[in-house]
N, CA, C and O atoms as a GROMACS GRO file, in nm:
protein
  280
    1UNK      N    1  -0.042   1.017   4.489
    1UNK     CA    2   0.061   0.916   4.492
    1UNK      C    3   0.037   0.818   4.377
    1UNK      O    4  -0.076   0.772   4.358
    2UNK      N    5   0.143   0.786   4.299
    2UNK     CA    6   0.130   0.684   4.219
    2UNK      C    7   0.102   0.528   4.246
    2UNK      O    8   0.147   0.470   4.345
    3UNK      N    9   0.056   0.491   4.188
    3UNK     CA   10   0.019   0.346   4.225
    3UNK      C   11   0.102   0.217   4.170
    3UNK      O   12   0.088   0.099   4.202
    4UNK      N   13   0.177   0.265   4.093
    4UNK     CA   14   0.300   0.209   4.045
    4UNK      C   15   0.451   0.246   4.122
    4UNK      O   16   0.462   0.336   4.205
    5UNK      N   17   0.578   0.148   4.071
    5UNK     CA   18   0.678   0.246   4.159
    5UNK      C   19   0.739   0.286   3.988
    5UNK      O   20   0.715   0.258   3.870
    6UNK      N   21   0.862   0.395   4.094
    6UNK     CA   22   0.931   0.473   3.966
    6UNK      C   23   0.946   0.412   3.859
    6UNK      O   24   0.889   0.446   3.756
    7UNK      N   25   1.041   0.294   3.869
    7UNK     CA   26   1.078   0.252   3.749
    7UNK      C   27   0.968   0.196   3.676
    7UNK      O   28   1.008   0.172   3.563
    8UNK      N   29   0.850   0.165   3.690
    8UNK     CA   30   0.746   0.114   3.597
    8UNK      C   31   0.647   0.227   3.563
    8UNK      O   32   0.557   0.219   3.479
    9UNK      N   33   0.670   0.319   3.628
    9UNK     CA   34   0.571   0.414   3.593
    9UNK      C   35   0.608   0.475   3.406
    9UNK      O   36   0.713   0.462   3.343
   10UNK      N   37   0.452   0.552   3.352
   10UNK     CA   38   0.494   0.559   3.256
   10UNK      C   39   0.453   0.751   3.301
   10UNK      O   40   0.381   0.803   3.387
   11UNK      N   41   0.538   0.803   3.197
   11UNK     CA   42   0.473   0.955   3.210
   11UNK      C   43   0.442   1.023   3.069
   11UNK      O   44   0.503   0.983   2.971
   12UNK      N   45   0.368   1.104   3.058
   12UNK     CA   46   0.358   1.156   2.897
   12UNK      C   47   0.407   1.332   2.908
   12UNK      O   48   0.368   1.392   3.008
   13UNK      N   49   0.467   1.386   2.836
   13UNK     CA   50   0.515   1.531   2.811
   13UNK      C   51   0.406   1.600   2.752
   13UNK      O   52   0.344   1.581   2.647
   14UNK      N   53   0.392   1.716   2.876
   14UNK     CA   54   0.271   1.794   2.866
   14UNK      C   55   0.324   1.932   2.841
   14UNK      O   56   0.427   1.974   2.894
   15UNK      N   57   0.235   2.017   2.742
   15UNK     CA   58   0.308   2.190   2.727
   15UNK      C   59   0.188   2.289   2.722
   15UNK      O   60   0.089   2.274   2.651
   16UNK      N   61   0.210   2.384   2.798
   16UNK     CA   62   0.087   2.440   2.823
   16UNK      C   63   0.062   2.570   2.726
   16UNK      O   64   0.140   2.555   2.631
   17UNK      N   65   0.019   2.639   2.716
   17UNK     CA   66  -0.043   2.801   2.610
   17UNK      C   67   0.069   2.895   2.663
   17UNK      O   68   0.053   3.010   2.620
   18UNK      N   69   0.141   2.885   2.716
   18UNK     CA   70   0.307   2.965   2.798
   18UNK      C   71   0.399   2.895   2.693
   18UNK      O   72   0.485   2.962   2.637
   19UNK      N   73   0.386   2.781   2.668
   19UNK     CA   74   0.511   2.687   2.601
   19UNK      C   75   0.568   2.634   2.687
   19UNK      O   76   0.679   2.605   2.643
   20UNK      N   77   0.559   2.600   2.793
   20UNK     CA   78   0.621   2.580   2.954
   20UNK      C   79   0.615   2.399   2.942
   20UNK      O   80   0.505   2.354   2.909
   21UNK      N   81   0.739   2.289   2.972
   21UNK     CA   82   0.686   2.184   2.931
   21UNK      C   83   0.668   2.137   3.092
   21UNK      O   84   0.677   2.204   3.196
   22UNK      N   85   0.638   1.986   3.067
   22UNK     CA   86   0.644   1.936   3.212
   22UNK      C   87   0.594   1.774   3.150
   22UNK      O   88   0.553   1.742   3.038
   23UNK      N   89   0.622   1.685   3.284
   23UNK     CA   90   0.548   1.560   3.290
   23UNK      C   91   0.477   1.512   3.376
   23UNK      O   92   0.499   1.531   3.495
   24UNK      N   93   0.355   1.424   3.321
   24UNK     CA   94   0.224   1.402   3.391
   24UNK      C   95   0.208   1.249   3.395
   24UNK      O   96   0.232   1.177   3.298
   25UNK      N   97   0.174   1.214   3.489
   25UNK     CA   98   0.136   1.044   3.480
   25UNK      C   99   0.071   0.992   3.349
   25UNK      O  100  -0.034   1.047   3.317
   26UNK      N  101   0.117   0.899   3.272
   26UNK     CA  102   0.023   0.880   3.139
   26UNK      C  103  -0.100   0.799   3.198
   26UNK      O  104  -0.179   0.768   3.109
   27UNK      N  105  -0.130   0.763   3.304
   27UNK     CA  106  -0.258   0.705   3.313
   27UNK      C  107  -0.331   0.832   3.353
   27UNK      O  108  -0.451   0.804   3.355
   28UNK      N  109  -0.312   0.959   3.385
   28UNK     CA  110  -0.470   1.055   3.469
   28UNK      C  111  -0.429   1.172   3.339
   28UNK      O  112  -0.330   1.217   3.280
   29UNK      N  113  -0.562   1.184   3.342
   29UNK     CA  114  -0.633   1.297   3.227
   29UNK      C  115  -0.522   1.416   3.276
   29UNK      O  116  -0.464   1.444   3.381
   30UNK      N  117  -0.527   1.473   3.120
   30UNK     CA  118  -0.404   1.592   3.170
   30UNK      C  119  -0.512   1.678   3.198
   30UNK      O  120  -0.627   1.686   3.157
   31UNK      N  121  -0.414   1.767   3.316
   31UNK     CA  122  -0.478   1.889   3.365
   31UNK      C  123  -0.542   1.997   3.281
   31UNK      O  124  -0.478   2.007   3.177
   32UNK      N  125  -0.648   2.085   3.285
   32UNK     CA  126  -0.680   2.160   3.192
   32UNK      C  127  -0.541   2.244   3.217
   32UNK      O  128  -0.447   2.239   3.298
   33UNK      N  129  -0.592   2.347   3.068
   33UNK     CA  130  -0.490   2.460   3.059
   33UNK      C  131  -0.332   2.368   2.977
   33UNK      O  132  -0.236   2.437   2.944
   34UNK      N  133  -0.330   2.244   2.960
   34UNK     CA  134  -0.224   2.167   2.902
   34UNK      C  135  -0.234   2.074   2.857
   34UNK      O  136  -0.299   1.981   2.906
   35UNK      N  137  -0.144   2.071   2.692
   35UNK     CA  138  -0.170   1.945   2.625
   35UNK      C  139  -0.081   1.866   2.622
   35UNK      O  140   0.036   1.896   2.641
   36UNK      N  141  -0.145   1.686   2.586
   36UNK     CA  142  -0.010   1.615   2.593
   36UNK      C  143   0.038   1.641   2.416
   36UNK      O  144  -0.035   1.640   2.317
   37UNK      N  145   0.207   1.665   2.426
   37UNK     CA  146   0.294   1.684   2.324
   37UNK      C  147   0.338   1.532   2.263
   37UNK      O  148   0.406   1.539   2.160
   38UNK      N  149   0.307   1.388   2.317
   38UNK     CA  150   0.291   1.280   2.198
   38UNK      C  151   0.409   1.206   2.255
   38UNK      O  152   0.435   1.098   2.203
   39UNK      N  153   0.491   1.253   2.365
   39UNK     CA  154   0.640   1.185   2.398
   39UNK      C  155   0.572   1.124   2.555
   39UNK      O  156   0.560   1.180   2.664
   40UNK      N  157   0.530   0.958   2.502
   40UNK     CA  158   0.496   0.860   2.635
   40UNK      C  159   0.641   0.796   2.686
   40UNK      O  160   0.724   0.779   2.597
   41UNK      N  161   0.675   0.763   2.808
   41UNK     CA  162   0.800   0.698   2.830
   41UNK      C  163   0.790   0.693   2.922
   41UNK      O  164   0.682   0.708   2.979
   42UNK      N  165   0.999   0.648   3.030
   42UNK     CA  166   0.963   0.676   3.163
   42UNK      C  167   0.981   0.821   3.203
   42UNK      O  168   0.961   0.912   3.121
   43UNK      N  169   1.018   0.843   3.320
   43UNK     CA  170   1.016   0.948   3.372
   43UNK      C  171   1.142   1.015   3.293
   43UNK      O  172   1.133   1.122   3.233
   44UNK      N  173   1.272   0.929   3.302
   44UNK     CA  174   1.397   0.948   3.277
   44UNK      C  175   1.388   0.995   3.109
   44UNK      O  176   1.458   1.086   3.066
   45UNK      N  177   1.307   0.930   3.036
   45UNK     CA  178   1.292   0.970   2.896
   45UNK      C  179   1.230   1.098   2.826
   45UNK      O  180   1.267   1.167   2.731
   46UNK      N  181   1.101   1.103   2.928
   46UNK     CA  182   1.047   1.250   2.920
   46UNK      C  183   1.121   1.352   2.983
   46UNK      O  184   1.103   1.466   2.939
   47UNK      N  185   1.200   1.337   3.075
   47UNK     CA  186   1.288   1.459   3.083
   47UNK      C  187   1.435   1.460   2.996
   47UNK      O  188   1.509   1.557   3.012
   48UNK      N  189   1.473   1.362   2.912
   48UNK     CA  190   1.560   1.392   2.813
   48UNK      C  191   1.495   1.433   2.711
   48UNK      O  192   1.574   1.497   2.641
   49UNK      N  193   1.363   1.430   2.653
   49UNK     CA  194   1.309   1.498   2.555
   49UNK      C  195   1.279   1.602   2.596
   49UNK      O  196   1.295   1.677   2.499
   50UNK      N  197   1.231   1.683   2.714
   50UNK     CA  198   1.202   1.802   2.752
   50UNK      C  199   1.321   1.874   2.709
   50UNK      O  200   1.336   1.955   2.618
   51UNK      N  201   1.452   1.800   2.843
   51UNK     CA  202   1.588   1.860   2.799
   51UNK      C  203   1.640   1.930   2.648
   51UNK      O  204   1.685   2.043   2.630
   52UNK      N  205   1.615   1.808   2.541
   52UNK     CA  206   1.671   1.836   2.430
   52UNK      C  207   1.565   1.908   2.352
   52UNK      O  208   1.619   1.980   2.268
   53UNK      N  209   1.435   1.915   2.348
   53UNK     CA  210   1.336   1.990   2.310
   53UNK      C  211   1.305   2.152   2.349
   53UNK      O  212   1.301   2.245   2.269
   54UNK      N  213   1.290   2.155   2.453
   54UNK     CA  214   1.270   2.283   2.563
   54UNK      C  215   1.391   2.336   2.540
   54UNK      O  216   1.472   2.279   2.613
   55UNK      N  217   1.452   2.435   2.460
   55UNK     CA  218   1.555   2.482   2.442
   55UNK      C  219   1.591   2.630   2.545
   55UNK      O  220   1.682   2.658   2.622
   56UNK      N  221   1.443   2.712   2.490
   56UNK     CA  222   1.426   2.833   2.536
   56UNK      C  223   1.316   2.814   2.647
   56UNK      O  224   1.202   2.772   2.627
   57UNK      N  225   1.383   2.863   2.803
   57UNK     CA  226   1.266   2.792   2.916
   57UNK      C  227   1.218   2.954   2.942
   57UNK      O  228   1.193   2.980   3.060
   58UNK      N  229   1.208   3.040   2.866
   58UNK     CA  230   1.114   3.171   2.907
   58UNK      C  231   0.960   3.149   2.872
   58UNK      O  232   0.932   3.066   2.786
   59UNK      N  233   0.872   3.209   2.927
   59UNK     CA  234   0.738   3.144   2.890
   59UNK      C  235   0.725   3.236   2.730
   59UNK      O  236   0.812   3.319   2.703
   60UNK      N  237   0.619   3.214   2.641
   60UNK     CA  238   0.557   3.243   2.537
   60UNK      C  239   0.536   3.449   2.552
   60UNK      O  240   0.560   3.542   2.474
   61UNK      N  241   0.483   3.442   2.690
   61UNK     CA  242   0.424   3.626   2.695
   61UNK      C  243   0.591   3.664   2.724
   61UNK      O  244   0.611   3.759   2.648
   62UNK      N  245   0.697   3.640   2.785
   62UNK     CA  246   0.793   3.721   2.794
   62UNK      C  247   0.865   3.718   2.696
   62UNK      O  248   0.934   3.819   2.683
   63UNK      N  249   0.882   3.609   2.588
   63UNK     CA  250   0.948   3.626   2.437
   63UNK      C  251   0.895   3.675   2.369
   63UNK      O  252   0.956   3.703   2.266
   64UNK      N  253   0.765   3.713   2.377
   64UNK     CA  254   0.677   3.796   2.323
   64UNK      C  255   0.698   3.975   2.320
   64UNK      O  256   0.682   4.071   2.244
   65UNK      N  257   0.743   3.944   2.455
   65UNK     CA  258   0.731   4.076   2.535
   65UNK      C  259   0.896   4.136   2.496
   65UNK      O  260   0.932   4.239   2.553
   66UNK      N  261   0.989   4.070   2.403
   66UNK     CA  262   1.152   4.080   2.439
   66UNK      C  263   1.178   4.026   2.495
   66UNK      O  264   1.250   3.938   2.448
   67UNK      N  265   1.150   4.019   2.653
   67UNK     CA  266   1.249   3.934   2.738
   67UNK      C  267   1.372   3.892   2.735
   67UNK      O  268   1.412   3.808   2.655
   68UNK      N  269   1.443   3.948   2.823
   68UNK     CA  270   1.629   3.869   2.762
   68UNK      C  271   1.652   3.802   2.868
   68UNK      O  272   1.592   3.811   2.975
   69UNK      N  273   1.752   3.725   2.837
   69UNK     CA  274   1.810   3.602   2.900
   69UNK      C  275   1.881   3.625   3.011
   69UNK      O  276   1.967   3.713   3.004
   70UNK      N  277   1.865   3.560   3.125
   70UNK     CA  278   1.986   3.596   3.196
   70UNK      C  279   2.060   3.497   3.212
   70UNK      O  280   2.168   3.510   3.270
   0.00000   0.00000   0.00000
């Protein structure tokens, strides 16, 4: 649980070795296996940069692999 409420919380945009994005509290160490990508904000901001960033949401091994879209 956060120790802040929503609107003051801050979050940072995390992307893992998949390319897979997500957001993480900017105060706790990011999880292994994922780095932070440099976009601190609120919640509402890191998911408009995910939005407009994260174009293609297939992971890294299935675009790899071909993978098509459905």
């Amino acid at each position: 649980m956060l120790d802040e409420t929503p609107s003051t919380a801050e979050f940072a945009v995390v992307v893992n070795d998949e390319d897979q994005w997500s957001i993480w509290p900017a105060h706790r160490t990011v999880p292994a296996g994922w780095t932070a990508e440099g976009t601190v904000g609120s919640r509402g901001e890191c998911i408009e940069h995910i939005d407009a960033s994260w174009t293609d949401i297939r992971s890294r091994s299935v675009r790899d692999a071909g993978g098509v879209d459905r």
